[in-house]
MITINU-168108 format. One record per residue: y, x, z of N, C-alpha, C in turn; residue in three letters. Coordinates in steps of 0.1 Angstrom, whole numbers, plus 2048, in hexadecimal, padded with zeros to 3 digits. Each point is the difference from the previous one (the first is absolute). Layout:
BEGIN
YXZYXZYXZALA ...
# end
This chain:
BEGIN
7F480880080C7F880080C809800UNK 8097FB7FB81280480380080980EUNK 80480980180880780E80B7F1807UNK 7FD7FD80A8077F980480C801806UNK 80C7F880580780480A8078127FFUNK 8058047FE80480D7F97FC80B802UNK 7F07FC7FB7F480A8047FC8117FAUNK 80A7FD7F780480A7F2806808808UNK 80A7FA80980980D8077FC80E806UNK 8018097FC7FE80D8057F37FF7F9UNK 7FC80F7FB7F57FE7F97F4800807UNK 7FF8068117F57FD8068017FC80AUNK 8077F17FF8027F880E7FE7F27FDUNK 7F17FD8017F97F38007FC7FA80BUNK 8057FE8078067F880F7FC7F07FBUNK 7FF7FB8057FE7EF7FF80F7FA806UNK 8047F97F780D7FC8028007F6810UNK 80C7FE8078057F580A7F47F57FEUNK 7FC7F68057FE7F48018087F37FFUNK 7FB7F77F380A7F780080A7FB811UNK 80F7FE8018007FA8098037F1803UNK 7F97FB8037FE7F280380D7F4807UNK 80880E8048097F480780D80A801UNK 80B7FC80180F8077FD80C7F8805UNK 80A80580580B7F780280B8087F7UNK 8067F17F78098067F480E80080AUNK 8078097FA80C80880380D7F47FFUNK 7FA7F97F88087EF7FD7FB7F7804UNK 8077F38027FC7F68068027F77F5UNK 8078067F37FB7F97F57F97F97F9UNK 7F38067FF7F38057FB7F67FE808UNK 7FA7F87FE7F47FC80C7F880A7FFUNK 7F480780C7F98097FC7F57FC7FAUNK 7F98057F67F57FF7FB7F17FB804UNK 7FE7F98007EC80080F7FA8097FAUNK 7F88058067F680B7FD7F87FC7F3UNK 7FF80C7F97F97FF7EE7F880B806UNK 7F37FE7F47F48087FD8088047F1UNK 80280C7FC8078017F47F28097F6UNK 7F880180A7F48047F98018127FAUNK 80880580A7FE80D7FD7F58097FAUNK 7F47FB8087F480A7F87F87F87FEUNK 8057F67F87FA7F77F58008057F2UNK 7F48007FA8048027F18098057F8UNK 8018027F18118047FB8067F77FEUNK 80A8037FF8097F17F77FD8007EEUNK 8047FB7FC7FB7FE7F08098077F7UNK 7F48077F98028057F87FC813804UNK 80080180E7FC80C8097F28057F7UNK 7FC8108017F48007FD7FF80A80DUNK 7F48058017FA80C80B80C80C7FBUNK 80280480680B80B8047FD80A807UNK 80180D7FF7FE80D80780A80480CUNK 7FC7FF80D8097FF80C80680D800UNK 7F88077FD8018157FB80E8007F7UNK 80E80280B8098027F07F980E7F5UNK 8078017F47F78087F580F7FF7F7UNK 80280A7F78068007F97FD7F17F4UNK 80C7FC7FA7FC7F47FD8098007ECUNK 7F97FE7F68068007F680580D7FCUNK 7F58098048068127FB8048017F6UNK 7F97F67F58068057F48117FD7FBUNK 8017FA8088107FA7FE80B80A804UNK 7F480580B80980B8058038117F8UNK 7EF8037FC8068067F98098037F0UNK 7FD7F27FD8097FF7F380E803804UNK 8047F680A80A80380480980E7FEUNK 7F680C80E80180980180480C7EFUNK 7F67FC7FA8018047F380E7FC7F8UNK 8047F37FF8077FF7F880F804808UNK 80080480980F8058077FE810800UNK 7F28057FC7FF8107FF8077FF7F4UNK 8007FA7F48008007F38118007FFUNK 8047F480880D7FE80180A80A803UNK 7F980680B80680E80380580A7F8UNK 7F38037FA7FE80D7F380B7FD7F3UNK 8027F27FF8047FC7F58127FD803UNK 8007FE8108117FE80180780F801UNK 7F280A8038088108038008037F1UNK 7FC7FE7F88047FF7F48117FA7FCUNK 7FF7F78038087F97FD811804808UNK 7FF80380C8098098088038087FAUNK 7F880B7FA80680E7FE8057FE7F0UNK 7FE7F37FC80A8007F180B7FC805UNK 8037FD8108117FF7FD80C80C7FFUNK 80D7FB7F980480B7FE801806811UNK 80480A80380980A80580B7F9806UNK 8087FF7FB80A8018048017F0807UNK 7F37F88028037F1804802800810UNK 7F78138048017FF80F80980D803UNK 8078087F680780680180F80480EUNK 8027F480280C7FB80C7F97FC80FUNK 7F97FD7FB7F47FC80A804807808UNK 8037F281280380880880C807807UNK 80A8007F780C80780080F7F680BUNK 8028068088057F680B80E7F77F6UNK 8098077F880A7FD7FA7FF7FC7F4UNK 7F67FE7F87FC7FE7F38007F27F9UNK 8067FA7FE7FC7F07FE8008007F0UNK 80480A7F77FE7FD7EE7F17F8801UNK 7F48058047F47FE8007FC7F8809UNK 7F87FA7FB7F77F280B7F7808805UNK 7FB8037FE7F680880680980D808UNK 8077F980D80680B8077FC7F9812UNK 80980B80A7FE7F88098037F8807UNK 8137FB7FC8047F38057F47F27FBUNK 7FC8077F47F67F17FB7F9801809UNK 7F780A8077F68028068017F880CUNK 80F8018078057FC8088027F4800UNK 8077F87F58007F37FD7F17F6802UNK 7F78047FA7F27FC8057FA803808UNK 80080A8097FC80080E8087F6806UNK 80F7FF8028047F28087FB7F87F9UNK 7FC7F97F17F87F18007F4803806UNK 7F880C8047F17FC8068077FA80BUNK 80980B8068027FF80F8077F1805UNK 8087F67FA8067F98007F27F5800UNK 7FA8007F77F27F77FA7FB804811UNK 7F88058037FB80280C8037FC80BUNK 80F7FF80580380380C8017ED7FEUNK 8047F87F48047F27FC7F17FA805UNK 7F98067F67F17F88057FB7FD810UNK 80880E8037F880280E8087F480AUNK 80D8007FF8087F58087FB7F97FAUNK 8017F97F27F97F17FD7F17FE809UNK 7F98038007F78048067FF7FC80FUNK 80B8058068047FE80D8077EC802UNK 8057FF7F88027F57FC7F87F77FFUNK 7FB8017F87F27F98017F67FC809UNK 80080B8097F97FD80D8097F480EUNK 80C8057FC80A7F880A7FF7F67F9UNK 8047F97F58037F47FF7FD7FB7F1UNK 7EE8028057F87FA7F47FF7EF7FAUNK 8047F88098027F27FB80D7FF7FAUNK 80D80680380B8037F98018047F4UNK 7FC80F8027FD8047F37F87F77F2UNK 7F77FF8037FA7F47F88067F27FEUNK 8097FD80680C7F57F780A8087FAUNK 80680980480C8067FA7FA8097F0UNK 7F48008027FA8057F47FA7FA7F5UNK 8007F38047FE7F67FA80A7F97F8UNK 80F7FF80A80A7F97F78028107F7UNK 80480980580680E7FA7F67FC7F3UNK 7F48007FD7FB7FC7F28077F97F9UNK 7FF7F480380D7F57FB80C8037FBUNK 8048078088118037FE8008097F6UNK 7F680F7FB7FD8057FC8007FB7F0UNK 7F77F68027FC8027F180D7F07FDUNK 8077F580980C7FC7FC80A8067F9UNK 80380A80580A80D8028008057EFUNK 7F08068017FC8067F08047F67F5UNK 7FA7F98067FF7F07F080E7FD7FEUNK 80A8048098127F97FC80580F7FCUNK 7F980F8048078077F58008057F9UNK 7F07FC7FA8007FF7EE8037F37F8UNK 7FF7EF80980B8017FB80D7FF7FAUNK 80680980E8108057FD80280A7F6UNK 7F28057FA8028097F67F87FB7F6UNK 7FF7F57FB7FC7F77F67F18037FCUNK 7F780480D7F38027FA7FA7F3801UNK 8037F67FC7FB7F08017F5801805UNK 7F58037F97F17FD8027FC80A811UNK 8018078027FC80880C80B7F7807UNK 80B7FE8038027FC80A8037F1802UNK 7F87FC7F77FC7F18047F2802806UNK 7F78067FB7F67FF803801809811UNK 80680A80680180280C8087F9809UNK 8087F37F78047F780C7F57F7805UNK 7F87FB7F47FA7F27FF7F4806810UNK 7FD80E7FA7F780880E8077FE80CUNK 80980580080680080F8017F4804UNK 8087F37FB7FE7F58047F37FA804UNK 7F08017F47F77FC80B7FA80880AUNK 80580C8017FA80780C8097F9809UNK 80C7FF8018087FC8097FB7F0807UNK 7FB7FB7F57F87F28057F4805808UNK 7FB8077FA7EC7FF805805808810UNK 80E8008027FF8028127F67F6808UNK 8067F27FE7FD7F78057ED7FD7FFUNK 7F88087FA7F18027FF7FE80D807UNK 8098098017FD80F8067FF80380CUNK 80E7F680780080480E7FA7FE80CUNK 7F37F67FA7F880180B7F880E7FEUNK 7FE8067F47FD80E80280580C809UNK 80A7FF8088098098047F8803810UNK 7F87F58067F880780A7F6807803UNK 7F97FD7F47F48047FE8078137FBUNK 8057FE7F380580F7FF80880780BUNK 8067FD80380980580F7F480980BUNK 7F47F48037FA8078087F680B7FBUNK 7FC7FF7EC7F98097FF80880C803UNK 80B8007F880B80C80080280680BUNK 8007F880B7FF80480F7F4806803UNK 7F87FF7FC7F080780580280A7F3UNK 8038017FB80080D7F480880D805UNK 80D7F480380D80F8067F5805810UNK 7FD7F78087FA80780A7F080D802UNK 7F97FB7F37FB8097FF80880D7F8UNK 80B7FD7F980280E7FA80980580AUNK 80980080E80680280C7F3807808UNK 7F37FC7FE7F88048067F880B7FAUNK 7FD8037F57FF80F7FA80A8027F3UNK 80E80280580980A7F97FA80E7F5UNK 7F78008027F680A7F57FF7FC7F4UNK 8027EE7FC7FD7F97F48108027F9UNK 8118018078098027FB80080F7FDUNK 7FE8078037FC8128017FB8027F3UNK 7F37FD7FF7FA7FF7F38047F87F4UNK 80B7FA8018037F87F88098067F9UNK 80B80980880480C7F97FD8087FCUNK 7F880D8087F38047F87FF7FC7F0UNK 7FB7FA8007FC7F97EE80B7FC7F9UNK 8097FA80680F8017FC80180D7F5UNK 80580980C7FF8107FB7F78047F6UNK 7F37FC8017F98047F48007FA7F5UNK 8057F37FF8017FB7F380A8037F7UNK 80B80280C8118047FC7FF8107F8UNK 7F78088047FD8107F87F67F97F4UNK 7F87FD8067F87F97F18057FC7F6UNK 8087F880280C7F97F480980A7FDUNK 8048088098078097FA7FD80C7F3UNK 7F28028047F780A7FA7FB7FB7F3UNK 7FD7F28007FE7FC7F580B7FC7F7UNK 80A7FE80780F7FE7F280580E7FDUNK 8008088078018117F87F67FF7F4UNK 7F17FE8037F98017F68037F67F3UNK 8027F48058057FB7EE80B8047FEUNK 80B80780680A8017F97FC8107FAUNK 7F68058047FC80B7F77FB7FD7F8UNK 7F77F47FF7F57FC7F580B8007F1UNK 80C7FE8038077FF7F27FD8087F7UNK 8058088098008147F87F5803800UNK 7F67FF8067F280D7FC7F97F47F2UNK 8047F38007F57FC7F78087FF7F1UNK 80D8068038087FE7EF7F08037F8UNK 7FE8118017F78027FB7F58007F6UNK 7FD7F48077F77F67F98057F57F8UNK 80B8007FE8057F47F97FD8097EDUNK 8017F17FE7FA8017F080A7F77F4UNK 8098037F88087F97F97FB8017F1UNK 8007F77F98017FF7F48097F77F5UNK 8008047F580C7F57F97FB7F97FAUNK 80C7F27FC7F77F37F680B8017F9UNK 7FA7F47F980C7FE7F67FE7F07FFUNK 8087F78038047F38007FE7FB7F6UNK 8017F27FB8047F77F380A8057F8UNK 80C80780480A8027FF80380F7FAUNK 7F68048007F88117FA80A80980CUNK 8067FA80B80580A80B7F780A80AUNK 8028088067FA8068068007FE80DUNK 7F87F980880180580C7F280680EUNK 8048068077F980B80B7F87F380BUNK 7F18037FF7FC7F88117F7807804UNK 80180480E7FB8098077F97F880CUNK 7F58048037F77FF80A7FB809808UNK 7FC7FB80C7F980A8087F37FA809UNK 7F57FE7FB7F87FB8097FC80580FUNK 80080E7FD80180780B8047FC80DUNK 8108007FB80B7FE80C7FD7F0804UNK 7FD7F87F77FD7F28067F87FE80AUNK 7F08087FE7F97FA80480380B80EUNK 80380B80080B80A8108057F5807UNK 8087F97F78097F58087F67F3808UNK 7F57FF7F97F77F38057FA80980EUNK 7FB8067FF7F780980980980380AUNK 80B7FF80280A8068088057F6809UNK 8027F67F58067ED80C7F17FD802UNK 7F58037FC7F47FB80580080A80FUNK 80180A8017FC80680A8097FE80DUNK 80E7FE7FC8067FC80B8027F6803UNK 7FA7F87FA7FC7F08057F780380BUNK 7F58067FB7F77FF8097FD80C807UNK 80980C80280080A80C80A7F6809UNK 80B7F67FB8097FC8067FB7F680CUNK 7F57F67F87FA7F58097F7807807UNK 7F880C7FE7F980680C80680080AUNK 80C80780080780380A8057F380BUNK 8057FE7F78017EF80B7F97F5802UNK 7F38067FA7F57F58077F880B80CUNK 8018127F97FB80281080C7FB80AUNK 8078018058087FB8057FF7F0807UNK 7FC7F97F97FF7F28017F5803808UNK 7F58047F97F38028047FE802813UNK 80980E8017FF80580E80A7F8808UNK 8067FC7FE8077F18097FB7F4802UNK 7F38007F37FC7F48057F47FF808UNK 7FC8118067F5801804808802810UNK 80780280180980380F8037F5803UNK 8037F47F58027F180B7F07FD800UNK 7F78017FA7F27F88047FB80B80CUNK 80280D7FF7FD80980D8057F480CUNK 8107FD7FC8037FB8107FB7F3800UNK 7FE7F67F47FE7F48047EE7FD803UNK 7FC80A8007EB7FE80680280D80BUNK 8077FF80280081381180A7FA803UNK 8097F680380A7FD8087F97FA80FUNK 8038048087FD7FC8107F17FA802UNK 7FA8097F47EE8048057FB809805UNK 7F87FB80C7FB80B8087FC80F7FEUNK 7FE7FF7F27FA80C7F88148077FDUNK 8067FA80380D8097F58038027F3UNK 8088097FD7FD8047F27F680D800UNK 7FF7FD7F27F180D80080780C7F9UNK 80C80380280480B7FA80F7FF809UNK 80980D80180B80280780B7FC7FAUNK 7FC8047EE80C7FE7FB7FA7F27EFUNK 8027F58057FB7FB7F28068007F7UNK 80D8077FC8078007F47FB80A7FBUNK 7FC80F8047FA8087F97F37FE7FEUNK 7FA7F68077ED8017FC8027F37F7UNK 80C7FC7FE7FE7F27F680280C7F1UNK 80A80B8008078067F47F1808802UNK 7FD8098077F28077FB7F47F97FAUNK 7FE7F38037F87F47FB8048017EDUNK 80E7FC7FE8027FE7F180480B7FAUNK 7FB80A8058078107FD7F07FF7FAUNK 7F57FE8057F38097FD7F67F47FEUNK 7FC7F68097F67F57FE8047F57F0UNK 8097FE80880A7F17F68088067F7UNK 80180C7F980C8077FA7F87FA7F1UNK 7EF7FF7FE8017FC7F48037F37FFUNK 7FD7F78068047F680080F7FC7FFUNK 80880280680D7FF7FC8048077F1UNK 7FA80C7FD8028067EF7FA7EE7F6UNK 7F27FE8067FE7F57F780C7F37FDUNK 8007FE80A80B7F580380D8047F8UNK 80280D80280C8017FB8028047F3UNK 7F38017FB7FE8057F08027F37FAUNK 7FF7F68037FD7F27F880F7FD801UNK 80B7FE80980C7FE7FD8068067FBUNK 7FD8137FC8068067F87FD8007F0UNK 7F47FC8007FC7FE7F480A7F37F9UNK 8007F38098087F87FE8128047FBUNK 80280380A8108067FE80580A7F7UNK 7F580C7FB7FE8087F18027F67F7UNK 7F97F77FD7FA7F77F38117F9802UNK 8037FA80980E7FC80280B80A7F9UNK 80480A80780880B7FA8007FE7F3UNK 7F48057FA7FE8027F28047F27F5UNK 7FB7EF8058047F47FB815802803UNK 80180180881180680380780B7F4UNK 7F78067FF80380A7F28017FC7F6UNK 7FA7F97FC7FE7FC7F68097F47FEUNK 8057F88098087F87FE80D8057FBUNK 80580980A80B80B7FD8018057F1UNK 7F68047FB7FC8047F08027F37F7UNK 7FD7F58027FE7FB7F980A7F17FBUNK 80B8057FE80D7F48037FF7F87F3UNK 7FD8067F48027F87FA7F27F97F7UNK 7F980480C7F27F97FA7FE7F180EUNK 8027F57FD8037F78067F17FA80AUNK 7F98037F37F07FB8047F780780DUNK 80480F7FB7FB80780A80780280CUNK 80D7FE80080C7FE80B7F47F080AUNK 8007FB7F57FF7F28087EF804808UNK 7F28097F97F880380380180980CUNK 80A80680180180D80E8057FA80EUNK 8077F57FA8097FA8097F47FA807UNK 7F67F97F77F57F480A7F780C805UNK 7FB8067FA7F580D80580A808811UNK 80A8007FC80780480B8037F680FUNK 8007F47FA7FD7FD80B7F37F4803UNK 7F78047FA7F57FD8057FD80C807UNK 8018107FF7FA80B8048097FE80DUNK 80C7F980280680280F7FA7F9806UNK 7FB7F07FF7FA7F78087ED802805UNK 7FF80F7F57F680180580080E80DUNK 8098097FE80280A8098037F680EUNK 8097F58018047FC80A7F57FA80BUNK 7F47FE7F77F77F98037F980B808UNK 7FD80B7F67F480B808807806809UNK 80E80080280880B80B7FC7F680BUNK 8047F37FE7FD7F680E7F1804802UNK 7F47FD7FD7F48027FD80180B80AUNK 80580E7FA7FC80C80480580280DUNK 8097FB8068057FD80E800804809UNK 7F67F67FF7F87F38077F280B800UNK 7F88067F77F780580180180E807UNK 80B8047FA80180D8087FE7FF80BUNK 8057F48087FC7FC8127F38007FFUNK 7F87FA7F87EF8008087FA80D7F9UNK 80880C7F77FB80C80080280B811UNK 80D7FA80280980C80C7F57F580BUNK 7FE7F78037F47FA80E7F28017FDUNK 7FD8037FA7F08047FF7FE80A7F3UNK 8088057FA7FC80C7F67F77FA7F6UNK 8017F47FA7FD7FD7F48038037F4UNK 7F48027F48038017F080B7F97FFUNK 8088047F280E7F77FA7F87F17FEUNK 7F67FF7F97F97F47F87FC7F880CUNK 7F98008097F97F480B80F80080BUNK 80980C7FD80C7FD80C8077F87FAUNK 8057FA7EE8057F97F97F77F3801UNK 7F17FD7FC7F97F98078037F680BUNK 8018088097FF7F980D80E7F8806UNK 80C8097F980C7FF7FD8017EF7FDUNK 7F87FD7F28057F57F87F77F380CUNK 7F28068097FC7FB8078087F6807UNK 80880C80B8097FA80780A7F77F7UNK 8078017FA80E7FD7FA7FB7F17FCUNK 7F57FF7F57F87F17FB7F97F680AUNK 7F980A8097F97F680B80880280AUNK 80680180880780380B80C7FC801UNK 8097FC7F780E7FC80580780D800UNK 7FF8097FD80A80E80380C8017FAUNK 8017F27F580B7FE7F68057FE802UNK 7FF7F38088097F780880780A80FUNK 7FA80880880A8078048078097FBUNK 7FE8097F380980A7F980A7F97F9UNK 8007F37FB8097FB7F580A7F680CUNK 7FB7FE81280B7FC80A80480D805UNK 80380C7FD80280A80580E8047FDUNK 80C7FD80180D80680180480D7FEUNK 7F580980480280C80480A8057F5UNK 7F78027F78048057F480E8007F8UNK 8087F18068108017FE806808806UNK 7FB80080C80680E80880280A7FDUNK 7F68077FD80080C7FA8087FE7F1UNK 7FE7F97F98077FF7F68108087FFUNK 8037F380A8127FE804800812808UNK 7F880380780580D8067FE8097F2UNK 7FA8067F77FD8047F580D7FF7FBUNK 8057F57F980E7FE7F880A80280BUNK 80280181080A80780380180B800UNK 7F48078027FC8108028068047F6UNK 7FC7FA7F18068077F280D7FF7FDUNK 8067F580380D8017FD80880680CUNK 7FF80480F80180B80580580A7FEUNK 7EF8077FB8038097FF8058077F0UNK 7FF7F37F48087FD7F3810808807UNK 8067F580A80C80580180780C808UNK 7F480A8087FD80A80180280A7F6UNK 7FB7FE7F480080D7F88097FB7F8UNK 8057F47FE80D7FD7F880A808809UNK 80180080F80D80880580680B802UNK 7EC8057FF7FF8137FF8048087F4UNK 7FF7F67F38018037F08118007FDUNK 8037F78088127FA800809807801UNK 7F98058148078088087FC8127FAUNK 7F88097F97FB8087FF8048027F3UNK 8047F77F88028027F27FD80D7F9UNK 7F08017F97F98098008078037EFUNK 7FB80D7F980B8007F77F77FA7F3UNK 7F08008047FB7FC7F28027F1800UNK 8077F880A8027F580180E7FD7FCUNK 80A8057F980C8017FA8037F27FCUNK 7F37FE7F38067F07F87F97F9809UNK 7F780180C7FA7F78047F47F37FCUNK 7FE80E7F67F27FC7F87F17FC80CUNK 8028088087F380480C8027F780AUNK 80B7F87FE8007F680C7F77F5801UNK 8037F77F87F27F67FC7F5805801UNK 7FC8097FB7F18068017FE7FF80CUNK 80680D80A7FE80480C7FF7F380BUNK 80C7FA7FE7FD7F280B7F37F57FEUNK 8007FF7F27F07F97FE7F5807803UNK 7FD80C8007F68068047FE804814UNK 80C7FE8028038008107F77F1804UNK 8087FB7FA7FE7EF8057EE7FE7FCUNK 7F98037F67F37FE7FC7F980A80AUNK 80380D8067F780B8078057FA810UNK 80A7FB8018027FA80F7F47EE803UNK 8037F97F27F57F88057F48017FEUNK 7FA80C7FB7F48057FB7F9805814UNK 80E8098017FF8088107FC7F480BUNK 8097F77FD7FE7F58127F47FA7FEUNK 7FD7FC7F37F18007FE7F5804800UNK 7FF80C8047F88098027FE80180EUNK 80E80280880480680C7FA7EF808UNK 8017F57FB7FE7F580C7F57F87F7UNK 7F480D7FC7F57FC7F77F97F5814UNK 7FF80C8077F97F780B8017F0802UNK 80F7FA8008027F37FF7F57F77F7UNK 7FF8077F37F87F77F47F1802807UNK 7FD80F8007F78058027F67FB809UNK 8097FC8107FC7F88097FD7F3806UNK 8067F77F47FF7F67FB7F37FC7FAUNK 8028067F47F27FD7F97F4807806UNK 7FE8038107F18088078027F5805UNK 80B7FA8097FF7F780B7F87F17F4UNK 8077FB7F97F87F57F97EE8037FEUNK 7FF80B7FB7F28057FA7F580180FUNK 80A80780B7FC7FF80B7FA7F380AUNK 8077F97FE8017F08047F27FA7F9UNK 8008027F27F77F67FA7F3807802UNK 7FD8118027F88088077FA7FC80AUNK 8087FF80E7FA80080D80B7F7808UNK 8037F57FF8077F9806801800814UNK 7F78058047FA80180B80C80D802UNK 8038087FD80780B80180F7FD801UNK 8037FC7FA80B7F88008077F480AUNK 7F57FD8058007F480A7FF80C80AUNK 7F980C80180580980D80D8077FEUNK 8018007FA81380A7FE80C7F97FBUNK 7FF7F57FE80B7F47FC7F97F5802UNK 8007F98087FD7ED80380B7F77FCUNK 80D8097FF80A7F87FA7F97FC7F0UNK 80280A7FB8018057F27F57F87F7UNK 7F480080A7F37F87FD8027F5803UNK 8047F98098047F28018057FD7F7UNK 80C8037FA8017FD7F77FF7FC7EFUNK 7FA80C7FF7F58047F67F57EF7FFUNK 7FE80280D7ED7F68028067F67FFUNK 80E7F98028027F18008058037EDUNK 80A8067FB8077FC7F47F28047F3UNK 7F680D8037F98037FC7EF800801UNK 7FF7F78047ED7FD8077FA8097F8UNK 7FE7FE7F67F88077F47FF80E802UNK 80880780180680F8017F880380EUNK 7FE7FA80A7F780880E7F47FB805UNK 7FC7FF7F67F37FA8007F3807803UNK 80680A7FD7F780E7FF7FC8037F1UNK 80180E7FF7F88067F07F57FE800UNK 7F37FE80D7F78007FC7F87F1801UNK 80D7F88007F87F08058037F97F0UNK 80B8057F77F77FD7EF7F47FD7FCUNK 7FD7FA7F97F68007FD7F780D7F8UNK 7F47FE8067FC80F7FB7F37FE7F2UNK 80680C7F87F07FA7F97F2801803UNK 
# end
C-alpha cells in the first residue's frame, strides 16, 4: 500500500503515524466539533492507488538524466556563444564613473536596488498578510476591479475601442460576482491564516525562496548573454542566394537553418531548466508543510531537525526525476508555443495562417494551463510520499474528480492576494528604477531610448521576484487542500477550526482517501 501519513519523510523513519483522535475541542464556538469518524486509515487504497514501494528509490531517472544532458549541451553551446561577443561589450565593465556603456556599474547598481527593493516589498507584504488576512482579501478583491475599471477607460481615452470595452464589461461583472464571493472570504482567510502560521513557524521556506530566487536571476542572466551571442557566432552559417522575380529583378534570400533550430533548442531549454527550478522549489515547500501537517503535536515529533532541507534533499536526489518529467511536458508545451508566436510574427500578410497560429496558439495555452494546474497539485503527492510523475498525476486527477478538491481550490481567494501584491511590488519597484535612471542620468541614456525598456523589464523581473519569493503562500496552499483530502484525521489534530469548517461546507472532501470506493 501507499506510505501513509508522511511516512516518506526522512528516508529511514518509518514510525507508525499518531492515532486517529477521536474527540477535540475547536478553538471556535462557530463550528460545532466533529463526532468521532473511522476515516479508515489502514484500510485499503483509495482509487486508482496501486501497490507502492515504502523504500524511497530514485524515481523517473531517465528524466533526470535527459535533463542533466541537455543543460550539459546547453552549456558547451552558450560558451560558444559568449565568446563570439564583441570585446568591447564588457570593456567598461565595472568602472565606478562610466555610464556611455550599459554594461557599467551604476547599471549594476541600478539592478541590485530592484532585487533589493523586490525583496524587502515581498517580505513586508508578507508580514501583512499574516496581520490582516481577511482584509487583505477584500482590499484585493476590489483593487482587481478598480484595476481592470481604471485600464478599460484608458484605452478608451486613447481610442483603443475594442480592449477597452472589453476590460470594462470585465470589471463590471467581476465587480458583481462580489455578491456570490463573499461568503468565500472565511473560508480563505482561515486557510491563509494556517499557511502564514506554518510559514512564521519554519522561516527556512522564505530563506530558500530566495535562494532560488538567486539562482534563476544568474540563470536568466547567463542565458541572455548566450542568445545575444547566438547572433554573431551563427552569421556563419547563414546561406544567401539570388532570384529573379516576374519582373526579371533581382533579389537576395538568405537562410539559416542552423541559427533557427540554436534558437528552438535554447527557449526549449530554458523553459525547462527554468520550470525545474521552481518546481524544485515548489516541490521542497511542499514537503515542509506535509512534514508539519502529519509531525505536528505527535508524540513521535518530527523525524528530522530541519524539514526544509530534508524536504530540498528529497527533490534534489529521490524526486528530482520526477519533477524533470513534469516539467518536460510544460516545456515542450511552451517551445511549440514560442515557435506558433513566430510564425505569427512572420506571417502578416498571409491571413489564413495568421488566422491558423492564432487558434493553435491558443489551444496550446489552454492546454499548458491545464497540465501546470495538474502538475501542482501532483508535485504535492510527489514531495509526501516520493511518487513517479505518472501515478503522482494519477492520483492527482483522483483526488480533484472524486473528492471535491475543486470545489475548495476554485473557493480559495488566495490567489488575488498575491496577485494584487505582485502588481504593487512591480510597479514599486517600476518606479524605483524610473527615479534612479532620472536622477543618475546615465549618458548612454541621453535620447532616452533605454527608459522604456529598462522600467518594463524592472516591473516584469520584480513580479516574476515576489513570485518566487512568497512561492510558500501558493505552495502551502495547495499541500494543505491535498493534505486534507489525504488524511483528514490530521487536520482535525492541528486545526478543528479549519476542519469544521471544511466538514460542514465540504463533506465530500474528509471523508477519507481511503473510504472511496476501491477496486
Amino acid at each position: 500500500a501507499y506510505p501513509q501519513n508522511g511516512e516518506y519523510y526522512g528516508n529511514s523513519y518509518n514510525q507508525a503515524p499518531p492515532p486517529p483522535q477521536q474527540s477535540y475541542e475547536p478553538s471556535s464556538t462557530q463550528y460545532p466539533p466533529p463526532p468521532p469518524q473511522d476515516y479508515g486509515n489502514n484500510g485499503g487504497d483509495f482509487k486508482g492507488a496501486k501497490h507502492y514501494n515504502r523504500e524511497p528509490k530514485f524515481r523517473d531517472l531517465w528524466a533526470a538524466l535527459l535533463f542533466l544532458a541537455q543543460f550539459a549541451l546547453f552549456v558547451v553551446i552558450a560558451a560558444l556563444f559568449i565568446k563570439s561577443l564583441p570585446s568591447t561589450a564588457f570593456k567598461n565593465s565595472g568602472k565606478t564613473h562610466n555610464t556611455k556603456d550599459f554594461f557599467s556599474l551604476p547599471t549594476m547598481i541600478m539592478w541590485l536596488c530592484v532585487l533589493l527593493v523586490s525583496i524587502v516589498f515581498s517580505i513586508v507584504y508578507l508580514g501583512l498578510m499574516q496581520m490582516f488576512a481577511g482584509k487583505m482579501l477584500v482590499i484585493s478583491f476590489w483593487f482587481a476591479v478598480v484595476s481592470m475599471i481604471g485600464t478599460g477607460i484608458y484605452y478608451l481615452a486613447a481610442k483603443i475601442w475594442f480592449a477597452g470595452g472589453i476590460m470594462l464589461i470585465f470589471g463590471i461583472f467581476y465587480a458583481l460576482m462580489w455578491f456570490s464571493w463573499r461568503h468565500r472570504i472565511p473560508f480563505s482567510k482561515l486557510v491563509l491564516e494556517v499557511v502564514c502560521h506554518i510559514t512564521r513557524r519554519f522561516p527556512s521556506t522564505i530563506a530558500i525562496s530566495v535562494g532560488f530566487l538567486l539562482i534563476q536571476a544568474l540563470y536568466s542572466a547567463f542565458w541572455s548573454l548566450a542568445f545575444a551571442g547566438s547572433f554573431k557566432h551563427m552569421q556563419q552559417y547563414q546561406s544567401c542566394s539570388t532570384h529573379t522575380d516576374r519582373n526579371g529583378r533581382q533579389y537576395q534570400s538568405c537562410s539559416n537553418v542552423r541559427q533557427i533550430l540554436a534558437w528552438v533548442f535554447m527557449v526549449f531549454s530554458f523553459y525547462w531548466t527554468s520550470s525545474v527550478i521552481l518546481n524544485v522549489l515548489h516541490t521542497t515547500i511542499c514537503g515542509t508543510f506535509a512534514t508539519f501537517y502529519f509531525f505536528e503535536g505527535s508524540p513521535q515529533g518530527y523525524p528530522t531537525k530541519n524539514p526544509t532541507l530534508s524536504s530540498l534533499k528529497r527533490a534534489m536526489t529521490n524526486s528530482f526525476g520526477s519533477i524533470c518529467f513534469g516539467s518536460l511536458v510544460v516545456a515542450i508545451i511552451q517551445t511549440v508555443r514560442a515557435v506558433v508566436r513566430a510564425i505569427r510574427s512572420q506571417g502578416d500578410d498571409n491571413v489564413v495562417l495568421q488566422l491558423l497560429a492564432c487558434c493553435a496558439d491558443c489551444i496550446l495555452g489552454c492546454i499548458e494551463a491545464i497540465v501546470e494546474f495538474f502538475n501542482k497539485y501532483a508535485y504535492v503527492e510527489i514531495a509526501m510520499y516520493g511518487k513517479a510523475f505518472v501515478p503522482a498525476a494519477k492520483d492527482t486527477w483522483t483526488l480533484i474528480k472524486d473528492r471535491g478538491v475543486d470545489a475548495l481550490i476554485n473557493d480559495c481567494l488566495i490567489g488575488n492576494v498575491l496577485q494584487m501584491g505582485a502588481f504593487l511590488c512591480a510597479a514599486v519597484v517600476a518606479l524605483v528604477a524610473w527615479l534612479y535612471i532620472t536622477i543618475t542620468k546615465p549618458e548612454y541614456n541621453t535620447t532616452g531610448s533605454y527608459t522604456a525598456p529598462i522600467i518594463i523589464a524592472a516591473f516584469v523581473l520584480a513580479m516574476s521576484m515576489f513570485m518566487v519569493l512568497l512561492k510558500s503562500i501558493d505552495s502551502g496552499a495547495a499541500t494543505t487542500f491535498v493534505c486534507l483530502a489525504e488524511d483528514p484525521d490530521a487536520m482535525a489534530r492541528n486545526n478543528p477550526q479549519l476542519f469544521a469548517m471544511v466538514r460542514e461546507a465540504y463533506p465530500q472532501v474528509v471523508r477519507g482517501v481511503h473510504a472511496v470506493e476501491r477496486f
